[in-house]
C-alpha positions as CSV (number, residue, x, y, z in Angstrom):
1,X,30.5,-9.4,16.3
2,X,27.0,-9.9,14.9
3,X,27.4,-12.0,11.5
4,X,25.7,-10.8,8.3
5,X,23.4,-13.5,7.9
6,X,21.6,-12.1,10.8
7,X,22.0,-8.8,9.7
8,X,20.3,-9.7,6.6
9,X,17.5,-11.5,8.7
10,X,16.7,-8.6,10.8
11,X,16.4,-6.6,7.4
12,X,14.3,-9.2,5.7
13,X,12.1,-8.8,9.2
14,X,11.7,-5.4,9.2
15,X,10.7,-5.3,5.2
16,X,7.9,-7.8,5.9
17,X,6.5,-5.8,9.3
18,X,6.8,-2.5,7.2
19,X,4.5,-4.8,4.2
20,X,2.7,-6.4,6.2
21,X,1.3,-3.0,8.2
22,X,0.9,-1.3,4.4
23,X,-1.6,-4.0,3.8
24,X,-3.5,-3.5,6.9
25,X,-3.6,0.1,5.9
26,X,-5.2,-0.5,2.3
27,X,-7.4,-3.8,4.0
28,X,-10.3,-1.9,5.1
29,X,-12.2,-4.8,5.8
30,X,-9.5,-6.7,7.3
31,X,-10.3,-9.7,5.5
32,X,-6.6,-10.1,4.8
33,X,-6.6,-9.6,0.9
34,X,-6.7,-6.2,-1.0
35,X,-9.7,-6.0,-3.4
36,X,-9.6,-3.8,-6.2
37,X,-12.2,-2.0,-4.7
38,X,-9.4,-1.0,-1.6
39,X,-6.4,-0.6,-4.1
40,X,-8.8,2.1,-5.8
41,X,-9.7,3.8,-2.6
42,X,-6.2,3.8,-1.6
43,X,-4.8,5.0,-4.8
44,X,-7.4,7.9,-5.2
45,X,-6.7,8.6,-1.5
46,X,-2.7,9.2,-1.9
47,X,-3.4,11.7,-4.5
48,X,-5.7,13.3,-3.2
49,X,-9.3,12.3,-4.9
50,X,-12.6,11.7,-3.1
51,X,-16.2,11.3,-3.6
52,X,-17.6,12.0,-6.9
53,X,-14.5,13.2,-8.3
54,X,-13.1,9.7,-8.2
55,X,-16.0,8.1,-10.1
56,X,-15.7,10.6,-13.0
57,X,-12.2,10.4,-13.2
58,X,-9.5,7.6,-14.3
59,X,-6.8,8.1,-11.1
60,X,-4.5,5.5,-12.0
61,X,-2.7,7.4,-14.8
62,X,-2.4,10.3,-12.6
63,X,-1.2,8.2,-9.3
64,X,1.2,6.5,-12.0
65,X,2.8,10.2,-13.1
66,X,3.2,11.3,-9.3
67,X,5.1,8.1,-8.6
């Protein structure tokens, strides 16, 4: 019988591979760190937003009502 502590451990794992591989997503320059720069990108990405459109438009507000 596997004990919860190590039930808990392999969750805790799995959390921190799933983090870990949502940062390399966002790090573009794989410089280990998100810049505001890649959170931007990223946000206006998930909703859709490129180019020109993101620059005129304020996505947070409208990545914030789709979540």
């Amino acid at each position: 019988m596997i004990e919860k502590p190590f039930l808990y451990f392999r969750a805790y794992l799995r959390d921190m591979r799933n983090l870990f591989k949502a940062v390399q997503h966002i790090d573009k320059d794989n410089s280990r760190f998100i810049t505001m720069d890649e959170l931007e990108s990223a946000m206006n990405e998930s909703i859709g937003i490129t180019g020109d459109e993101a620059r005129h438009e304020r996505s947070y507000s409208k990545w914030i009502q789709i979540m």
